[in-house]
NUVO-388576 format. One line per field, with one value per residue: residue in three letters; chain; y, z, x of N, C-alpha, C in turn. Coordinates in steps of 0.05 Angstrom, whole numbers, always signed. Layout:
// NUVO-388576
type [ala:...]
mol [A:...]
n.north [Y:...]
n.up [Z:...]
n.east [X:...]
ca.north [Y:...]
ca.up [Z:...]
ca.east [X:...]
c.north [Y:...]
c.up [Z:...]
c.east [X:...]
***
This chain:
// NUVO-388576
type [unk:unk:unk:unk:unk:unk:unk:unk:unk:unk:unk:unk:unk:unk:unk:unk:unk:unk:unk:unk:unk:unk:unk:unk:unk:unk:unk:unk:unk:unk:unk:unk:unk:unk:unk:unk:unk:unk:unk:unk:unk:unk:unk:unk:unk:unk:unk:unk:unk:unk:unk:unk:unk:unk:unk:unk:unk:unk:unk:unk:unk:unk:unk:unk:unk:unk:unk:unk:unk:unk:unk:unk:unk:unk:unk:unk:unk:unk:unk:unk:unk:unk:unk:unk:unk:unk:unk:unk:unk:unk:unk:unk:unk:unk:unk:unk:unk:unk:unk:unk:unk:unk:unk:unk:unk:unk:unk:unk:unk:unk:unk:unk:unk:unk:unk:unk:unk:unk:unk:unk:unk:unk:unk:unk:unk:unk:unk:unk:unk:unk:unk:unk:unk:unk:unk:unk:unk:unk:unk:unk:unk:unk:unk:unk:unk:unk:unk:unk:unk:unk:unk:unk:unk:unk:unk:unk:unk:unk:unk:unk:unk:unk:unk:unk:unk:unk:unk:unk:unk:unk:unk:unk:unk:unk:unk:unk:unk:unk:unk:unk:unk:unk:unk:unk:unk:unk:unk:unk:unk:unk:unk:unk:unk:unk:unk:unk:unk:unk:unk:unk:unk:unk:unk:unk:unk:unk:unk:unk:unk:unk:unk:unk:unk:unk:unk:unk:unk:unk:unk:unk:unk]
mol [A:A:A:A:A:A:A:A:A:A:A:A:A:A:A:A:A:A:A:A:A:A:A:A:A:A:A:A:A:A:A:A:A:A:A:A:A:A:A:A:A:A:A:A:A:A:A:A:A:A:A:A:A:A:A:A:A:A:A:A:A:A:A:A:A:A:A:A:A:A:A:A:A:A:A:A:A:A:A:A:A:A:A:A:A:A:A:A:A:A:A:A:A:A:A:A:A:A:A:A:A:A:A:A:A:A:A:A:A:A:A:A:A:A:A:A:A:A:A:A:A:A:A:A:A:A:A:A:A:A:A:A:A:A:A:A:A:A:A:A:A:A:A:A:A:A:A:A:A:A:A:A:A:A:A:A:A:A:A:A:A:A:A:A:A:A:A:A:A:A:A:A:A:A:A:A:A:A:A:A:A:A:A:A:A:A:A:A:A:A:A:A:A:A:A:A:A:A:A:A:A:A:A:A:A:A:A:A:A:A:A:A:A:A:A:A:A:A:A:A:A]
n.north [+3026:+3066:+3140:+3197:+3253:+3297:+3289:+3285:+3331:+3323:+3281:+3298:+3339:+3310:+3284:+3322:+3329:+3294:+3268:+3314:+3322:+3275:+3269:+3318:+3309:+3268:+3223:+3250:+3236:+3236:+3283:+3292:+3286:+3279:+3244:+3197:+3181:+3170:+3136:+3091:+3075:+3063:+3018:+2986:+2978:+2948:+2906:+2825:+2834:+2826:+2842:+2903:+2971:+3034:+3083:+3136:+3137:+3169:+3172:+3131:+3140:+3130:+3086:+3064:+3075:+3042:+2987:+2995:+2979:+2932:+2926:+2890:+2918:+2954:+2996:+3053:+3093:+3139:+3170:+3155:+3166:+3178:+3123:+3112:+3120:+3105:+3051:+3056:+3076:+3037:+2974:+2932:+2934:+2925:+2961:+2992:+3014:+3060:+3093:+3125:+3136:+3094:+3032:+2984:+2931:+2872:+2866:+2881:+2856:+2876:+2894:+2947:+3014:+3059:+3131:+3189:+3243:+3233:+3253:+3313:+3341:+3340:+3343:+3355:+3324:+3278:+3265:+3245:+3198:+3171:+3152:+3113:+3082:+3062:+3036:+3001:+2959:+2954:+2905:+2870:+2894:+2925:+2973:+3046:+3102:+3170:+3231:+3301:+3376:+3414:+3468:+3519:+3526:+3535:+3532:+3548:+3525:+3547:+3528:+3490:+3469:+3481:+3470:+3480:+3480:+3458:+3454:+3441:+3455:+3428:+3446:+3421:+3419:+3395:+3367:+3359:+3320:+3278:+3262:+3258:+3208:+3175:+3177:+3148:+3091:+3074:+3063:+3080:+3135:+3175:+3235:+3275:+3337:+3374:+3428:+3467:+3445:+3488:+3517:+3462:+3449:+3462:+3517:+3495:+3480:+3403:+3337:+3272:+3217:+3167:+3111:+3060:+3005:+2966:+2901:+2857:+2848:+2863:+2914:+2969:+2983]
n.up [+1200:+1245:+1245:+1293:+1292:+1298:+1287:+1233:+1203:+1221:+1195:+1140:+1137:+1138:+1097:+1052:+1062:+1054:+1015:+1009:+1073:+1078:+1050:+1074:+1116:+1117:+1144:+1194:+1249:+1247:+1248:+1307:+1363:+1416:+1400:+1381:+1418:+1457:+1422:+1424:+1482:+1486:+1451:+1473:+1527:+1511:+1487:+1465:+1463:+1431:+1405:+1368:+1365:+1321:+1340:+1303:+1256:+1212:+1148:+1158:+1181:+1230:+1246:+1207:+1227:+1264:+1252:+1217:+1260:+1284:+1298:+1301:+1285:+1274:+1239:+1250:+1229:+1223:+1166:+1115:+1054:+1083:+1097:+1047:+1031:+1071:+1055:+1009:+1016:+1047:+1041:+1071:+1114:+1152:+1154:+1174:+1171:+1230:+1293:+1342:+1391:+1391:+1382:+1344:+1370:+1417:+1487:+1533:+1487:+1454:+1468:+1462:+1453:+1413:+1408:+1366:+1376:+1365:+1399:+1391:+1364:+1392:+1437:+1511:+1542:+1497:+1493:+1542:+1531:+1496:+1524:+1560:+1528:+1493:+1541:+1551:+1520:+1522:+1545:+1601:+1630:+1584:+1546:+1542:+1491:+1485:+1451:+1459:+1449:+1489:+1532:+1534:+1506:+1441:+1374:+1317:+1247:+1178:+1136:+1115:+1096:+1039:+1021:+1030:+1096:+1150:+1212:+1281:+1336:+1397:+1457:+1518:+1583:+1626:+1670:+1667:+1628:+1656:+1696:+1675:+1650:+1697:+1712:+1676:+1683:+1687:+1720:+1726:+1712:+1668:+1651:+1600:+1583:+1532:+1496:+1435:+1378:+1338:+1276:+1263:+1270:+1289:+1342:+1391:+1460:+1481:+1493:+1517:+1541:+1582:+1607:+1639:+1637:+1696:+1714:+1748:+1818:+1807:+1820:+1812:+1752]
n.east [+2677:+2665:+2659:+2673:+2632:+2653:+2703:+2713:+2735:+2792:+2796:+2783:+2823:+2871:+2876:+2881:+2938:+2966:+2996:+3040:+3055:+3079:+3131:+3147:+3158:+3186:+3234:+3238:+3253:+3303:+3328:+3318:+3345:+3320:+3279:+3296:+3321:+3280:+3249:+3285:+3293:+3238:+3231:+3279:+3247:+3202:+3219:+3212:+3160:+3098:+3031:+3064:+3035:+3038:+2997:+2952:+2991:+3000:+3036:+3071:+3131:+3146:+3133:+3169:+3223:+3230:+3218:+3266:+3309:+3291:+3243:+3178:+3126:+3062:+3023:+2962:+2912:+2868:+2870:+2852:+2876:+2930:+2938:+2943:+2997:+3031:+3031:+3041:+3103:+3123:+3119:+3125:+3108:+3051:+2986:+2935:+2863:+2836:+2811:+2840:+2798:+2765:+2771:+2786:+2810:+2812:+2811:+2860:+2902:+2945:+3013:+3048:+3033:+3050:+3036:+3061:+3050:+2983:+2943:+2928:+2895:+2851:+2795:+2798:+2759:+2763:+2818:+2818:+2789:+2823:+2846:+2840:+2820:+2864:+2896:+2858:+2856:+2914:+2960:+2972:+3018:+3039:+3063:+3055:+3077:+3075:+3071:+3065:+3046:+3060:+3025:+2977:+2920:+2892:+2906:+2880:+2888:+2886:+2913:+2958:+3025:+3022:+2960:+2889:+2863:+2819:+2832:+2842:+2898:+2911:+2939:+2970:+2979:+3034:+3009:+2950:+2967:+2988:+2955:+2905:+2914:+2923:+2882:+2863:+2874:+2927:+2986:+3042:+3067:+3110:+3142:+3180:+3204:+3217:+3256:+3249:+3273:+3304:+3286:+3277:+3226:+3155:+3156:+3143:+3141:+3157:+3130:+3143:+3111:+3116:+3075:+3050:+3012:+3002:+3020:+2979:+2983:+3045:+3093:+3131:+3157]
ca.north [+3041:+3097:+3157:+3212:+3272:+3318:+3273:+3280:+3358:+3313:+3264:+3310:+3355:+3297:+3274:+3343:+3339:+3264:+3271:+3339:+3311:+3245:+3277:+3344:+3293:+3236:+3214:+3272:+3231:+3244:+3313:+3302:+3268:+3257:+3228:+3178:+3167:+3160:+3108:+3058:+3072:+3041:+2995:+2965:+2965:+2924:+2876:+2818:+2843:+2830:+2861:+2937:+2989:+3056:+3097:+3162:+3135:+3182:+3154:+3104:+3141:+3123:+3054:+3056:+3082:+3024:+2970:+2982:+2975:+2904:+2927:+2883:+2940:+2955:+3020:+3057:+3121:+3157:+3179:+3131:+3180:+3175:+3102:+3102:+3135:+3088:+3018:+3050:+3088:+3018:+2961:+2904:+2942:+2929:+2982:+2991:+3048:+3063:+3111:+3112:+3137:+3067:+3020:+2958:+2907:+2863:+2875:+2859:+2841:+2893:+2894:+2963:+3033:+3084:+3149:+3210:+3279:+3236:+3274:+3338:+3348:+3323:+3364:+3336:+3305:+3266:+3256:+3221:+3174:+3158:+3146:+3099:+3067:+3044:+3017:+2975:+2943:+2945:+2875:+2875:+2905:+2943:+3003:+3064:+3123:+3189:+3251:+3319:+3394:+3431:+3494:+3512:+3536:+3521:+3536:+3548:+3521:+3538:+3524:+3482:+3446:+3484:+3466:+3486:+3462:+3470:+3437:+3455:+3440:+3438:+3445:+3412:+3428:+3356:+3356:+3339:+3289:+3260:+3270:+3237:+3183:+3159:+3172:+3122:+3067:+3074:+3059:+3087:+3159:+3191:+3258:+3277:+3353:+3384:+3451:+3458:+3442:+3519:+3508:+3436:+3439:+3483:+3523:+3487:+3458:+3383:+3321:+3245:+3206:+3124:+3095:+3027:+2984:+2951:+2873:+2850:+2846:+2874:+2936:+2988:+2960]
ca.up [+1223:+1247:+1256:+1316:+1273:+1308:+1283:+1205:+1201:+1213:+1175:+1116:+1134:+1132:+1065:+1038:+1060:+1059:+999:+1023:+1091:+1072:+1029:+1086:+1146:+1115:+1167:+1214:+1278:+1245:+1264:+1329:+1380:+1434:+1388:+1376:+1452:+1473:+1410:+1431:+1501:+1482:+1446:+1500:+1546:+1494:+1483:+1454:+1469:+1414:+1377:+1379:+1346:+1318:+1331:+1284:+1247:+1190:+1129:+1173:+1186:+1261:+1249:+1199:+1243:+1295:+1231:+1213:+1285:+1277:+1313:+1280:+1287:+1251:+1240:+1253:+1225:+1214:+1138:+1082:+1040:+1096:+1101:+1020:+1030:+1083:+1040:+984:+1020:+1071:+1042:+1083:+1144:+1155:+1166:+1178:+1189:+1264:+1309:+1376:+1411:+1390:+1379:+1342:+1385:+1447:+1518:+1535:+1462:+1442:+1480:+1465:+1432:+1403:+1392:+1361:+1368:+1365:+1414:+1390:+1353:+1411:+1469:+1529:+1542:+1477:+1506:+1563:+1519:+1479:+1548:+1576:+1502:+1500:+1568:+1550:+1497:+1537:+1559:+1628:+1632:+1569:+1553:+1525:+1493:+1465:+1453:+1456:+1447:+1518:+1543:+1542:+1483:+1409:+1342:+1291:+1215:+1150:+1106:+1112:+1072:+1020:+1022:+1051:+1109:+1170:+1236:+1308:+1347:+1423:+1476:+1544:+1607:+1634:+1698:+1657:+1617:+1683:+1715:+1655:+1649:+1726:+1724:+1655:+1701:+1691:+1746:+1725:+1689:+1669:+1628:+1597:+1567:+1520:+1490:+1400:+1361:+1324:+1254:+1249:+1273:+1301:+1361:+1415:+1482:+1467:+1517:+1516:+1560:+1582:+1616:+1640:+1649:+1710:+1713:+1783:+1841:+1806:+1826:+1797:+1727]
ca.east [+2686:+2647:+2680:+2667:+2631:+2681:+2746:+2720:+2755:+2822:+2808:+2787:+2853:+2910:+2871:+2883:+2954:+2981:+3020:+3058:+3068:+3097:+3148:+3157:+3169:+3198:+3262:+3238:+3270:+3332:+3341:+3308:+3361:+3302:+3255:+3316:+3320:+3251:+3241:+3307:+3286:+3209:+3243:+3293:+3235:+3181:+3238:+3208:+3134:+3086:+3042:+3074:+3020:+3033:+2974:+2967:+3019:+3013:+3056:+3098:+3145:+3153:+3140:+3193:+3240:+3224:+3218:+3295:+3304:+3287:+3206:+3155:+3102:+3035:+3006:+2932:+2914:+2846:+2861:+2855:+2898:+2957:+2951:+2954:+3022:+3039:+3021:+3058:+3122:+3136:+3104:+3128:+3098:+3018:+2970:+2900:+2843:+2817:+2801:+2837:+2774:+2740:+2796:+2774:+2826:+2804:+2819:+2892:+2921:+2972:+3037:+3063:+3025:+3066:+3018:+3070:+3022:+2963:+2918:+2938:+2867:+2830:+2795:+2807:+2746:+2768:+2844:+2813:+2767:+2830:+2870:+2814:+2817:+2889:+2892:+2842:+2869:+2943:+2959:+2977:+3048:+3040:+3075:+3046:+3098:+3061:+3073:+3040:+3054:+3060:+3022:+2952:+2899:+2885:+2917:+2871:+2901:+2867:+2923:+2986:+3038:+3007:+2937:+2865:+2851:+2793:+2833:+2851:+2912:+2910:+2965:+2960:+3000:+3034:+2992:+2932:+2972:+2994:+2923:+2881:+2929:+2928:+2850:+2853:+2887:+2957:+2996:+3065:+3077:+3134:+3128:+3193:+3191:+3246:+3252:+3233:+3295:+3304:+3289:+3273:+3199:+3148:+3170:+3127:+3150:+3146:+3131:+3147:+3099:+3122:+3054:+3054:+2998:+3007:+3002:+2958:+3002:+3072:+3102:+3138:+3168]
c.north [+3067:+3118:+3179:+3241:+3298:+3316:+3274:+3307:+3344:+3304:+3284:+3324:+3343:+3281:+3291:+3331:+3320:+3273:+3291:+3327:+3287:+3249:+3303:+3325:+3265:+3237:+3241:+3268:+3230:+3265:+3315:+3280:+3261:+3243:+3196:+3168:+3152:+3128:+3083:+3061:+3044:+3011:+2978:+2951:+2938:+2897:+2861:+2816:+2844:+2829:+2893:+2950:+3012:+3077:+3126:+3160:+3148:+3158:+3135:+3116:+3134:+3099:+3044:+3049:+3056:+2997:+2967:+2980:+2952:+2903:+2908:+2907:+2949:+2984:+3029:+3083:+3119:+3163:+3154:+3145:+3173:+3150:+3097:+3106:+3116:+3059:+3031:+3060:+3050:+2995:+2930:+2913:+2941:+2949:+2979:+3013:+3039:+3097:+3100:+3119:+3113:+3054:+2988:+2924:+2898:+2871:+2862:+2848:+2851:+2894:+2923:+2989:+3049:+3109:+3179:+3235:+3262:+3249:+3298:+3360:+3345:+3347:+3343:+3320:+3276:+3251:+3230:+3201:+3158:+3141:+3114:+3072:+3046:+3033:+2999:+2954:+2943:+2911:+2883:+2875:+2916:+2967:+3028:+3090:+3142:+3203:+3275:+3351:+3414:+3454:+3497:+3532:+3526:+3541:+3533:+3543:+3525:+3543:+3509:+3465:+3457:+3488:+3477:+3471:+3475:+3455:+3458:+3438:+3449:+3430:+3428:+3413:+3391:+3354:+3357:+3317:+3270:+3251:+3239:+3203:+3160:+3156:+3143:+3092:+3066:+3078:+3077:+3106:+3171:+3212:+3277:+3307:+3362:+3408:+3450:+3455:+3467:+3507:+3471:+3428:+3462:+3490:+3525:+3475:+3428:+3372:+3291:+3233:+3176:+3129:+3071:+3016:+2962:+2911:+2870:+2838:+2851:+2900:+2936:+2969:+2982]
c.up [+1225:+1267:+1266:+1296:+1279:+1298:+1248:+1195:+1199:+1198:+1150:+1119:+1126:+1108:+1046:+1029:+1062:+1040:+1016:+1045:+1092:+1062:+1059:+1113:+1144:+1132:+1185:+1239:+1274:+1255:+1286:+1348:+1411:+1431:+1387:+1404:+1459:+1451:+1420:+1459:+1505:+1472:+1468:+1519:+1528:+1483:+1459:+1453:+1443:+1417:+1385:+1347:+1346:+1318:+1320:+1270:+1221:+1162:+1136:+1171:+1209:+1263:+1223:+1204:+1263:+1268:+1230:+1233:+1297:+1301:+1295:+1292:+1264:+1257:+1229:+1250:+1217:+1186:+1117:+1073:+1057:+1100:+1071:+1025:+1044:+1065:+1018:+995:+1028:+1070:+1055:+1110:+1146:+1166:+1157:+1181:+1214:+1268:+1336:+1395:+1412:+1380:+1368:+1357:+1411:+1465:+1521:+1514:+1460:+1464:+1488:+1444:+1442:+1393:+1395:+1346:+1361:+1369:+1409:+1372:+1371:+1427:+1493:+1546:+1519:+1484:+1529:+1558:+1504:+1499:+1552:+1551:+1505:+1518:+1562:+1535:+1495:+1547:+1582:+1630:+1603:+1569:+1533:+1520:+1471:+1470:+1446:+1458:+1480:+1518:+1541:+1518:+1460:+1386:+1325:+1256:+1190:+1132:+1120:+1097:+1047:+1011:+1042:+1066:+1142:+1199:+1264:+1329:+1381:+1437:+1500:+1568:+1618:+1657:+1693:+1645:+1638:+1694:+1702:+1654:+1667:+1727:+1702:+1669:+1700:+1705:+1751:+1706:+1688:+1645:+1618:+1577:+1555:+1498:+1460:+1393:+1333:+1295:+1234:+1252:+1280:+1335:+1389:+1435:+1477:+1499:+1507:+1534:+1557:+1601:+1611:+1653:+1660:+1706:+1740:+1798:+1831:+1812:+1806:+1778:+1731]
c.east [+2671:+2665:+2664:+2669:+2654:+2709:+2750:+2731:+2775:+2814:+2800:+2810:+2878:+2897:+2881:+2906:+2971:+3006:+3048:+3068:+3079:+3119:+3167:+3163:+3183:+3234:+3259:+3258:+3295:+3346:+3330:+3321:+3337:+3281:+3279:+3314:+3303:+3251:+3260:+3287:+3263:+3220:+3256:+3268:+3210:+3195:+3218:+3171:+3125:+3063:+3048:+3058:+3036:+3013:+2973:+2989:+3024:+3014:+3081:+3116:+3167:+3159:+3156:+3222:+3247:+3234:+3252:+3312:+3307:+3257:+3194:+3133:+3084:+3027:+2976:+2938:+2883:+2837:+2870:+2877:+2932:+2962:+2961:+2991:+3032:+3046:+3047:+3100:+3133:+3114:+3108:+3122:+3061:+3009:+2950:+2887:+2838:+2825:+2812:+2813:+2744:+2755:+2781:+2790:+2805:+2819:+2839:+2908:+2946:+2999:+3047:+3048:+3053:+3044:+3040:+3052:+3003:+2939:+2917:+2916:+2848:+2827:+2801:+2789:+2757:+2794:+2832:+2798:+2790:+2849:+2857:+2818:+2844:+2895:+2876:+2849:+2902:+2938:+2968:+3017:+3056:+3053:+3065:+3065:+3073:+3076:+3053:+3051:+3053:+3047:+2993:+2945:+2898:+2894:+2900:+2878:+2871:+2881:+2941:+2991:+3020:+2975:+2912:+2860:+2831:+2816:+2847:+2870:+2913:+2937:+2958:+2976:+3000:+3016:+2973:+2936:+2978:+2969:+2904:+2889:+2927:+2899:+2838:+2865:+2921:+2968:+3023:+3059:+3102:+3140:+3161:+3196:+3223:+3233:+3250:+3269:+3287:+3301:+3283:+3238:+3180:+3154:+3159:+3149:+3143:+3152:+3139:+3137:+3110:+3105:+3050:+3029:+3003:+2999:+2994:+2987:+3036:+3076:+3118:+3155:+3201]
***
């Protein structure tokens, strides 16, 4: 897999910091009652929709969450180190390396992505290559749920969880996530924003995007 020289800062940063963050976010959507929402939500609507990815899935945490759930779902992440953590934390859950800005699936397979704070390293040239990406490899009536930190500029990190690290986190106002989304083909958006939960995370505005790839001649799902 060839990775986008711009994307090897993450992936050297969540190699640093796999361990630490596997251990500092493990059952995160516990203390977060609209992370709990949005996921049944995805769920109800992907019903019996297979296959359901995790993209950026970290140490499976998400697609653990979904797993005891009764999800069959597979997870994609960028850092070797974070999938080690994955393979060993949740080993009856498959995971793989990729890159959502070059997605190794065919056109139309997957049923249902999940990307929690994927884009959130990305510029927005980059956002819109990863938009463009998943749609393509939506099946037709696909559902896409992300999330992403609200507002506008970049966070510089050169340490967390302990460790050195080089990366940059960007914000994005929803009327580019809406924008990019409708310009990546997605027919249906719905951008759901909620205020930081004090003490349980960092003290960003947060979003919940559902994007539906239309099937030919259905209307609104």
């Amino acid at each position: 897999m060839k990775v986008n020289p711009d994307l090897k800062k993450v992936e050297n940063a969540y190699d640093a910091i796999a361990a630490e963050w596997a251990v500092a976010f493990a059952g995160e959507h516990e203390k977060k009652p609209k992370d709990r929402e949005m996921l049944a939500r995805f769920a109800q609507e992907i019903g019996c929709g297979r296959p359901v990815w995790d993209f950026g899935c970290g140490p499976g945490n998400t697609a653990r969450y979904l797993r005891d759930r009764g999800m069959e779902i597979s997870g994609l992440d960028l850092s070797e180190a974070m999938l080690e953590q994955a393979r060993t934390l949740h080993p009856d859950i498959h995971f793989r390396k990729g890159n959502i800005l070059g997605l190794d699936f065919e056109d139309g397979t997957i049923a249902g992505v999940i990307a929690f704070y994927a884009i959130i390293h990305f510029t927005k040239e980059q956002v819109a290559a990863a938009f463009r990406e998943v749609f393509r490899v939506l099946k037709p009536g696909g559902l896409f749920l992300l999330t992403y930190h609200v507002g506008e500029g970049t966070i510089h990190l050169e340490a967390f969880l302990g460790k050195r690290v080089d990366i940059d986190v960007l914000f994005f106002s929803s009327g580019f996530i809406f924008d990019t989304l409708r310009e990546s083909g997605f027919e249906k958006v719905e951008i759901i924003e909620r205020e930081p939960y004090p003490g349980v995370e960092y003290q960003s505005r947060r979003a919940y995007v559902f994007a539906v790839k239309e099937s030919a001649g259905v209307g609104a799902r």
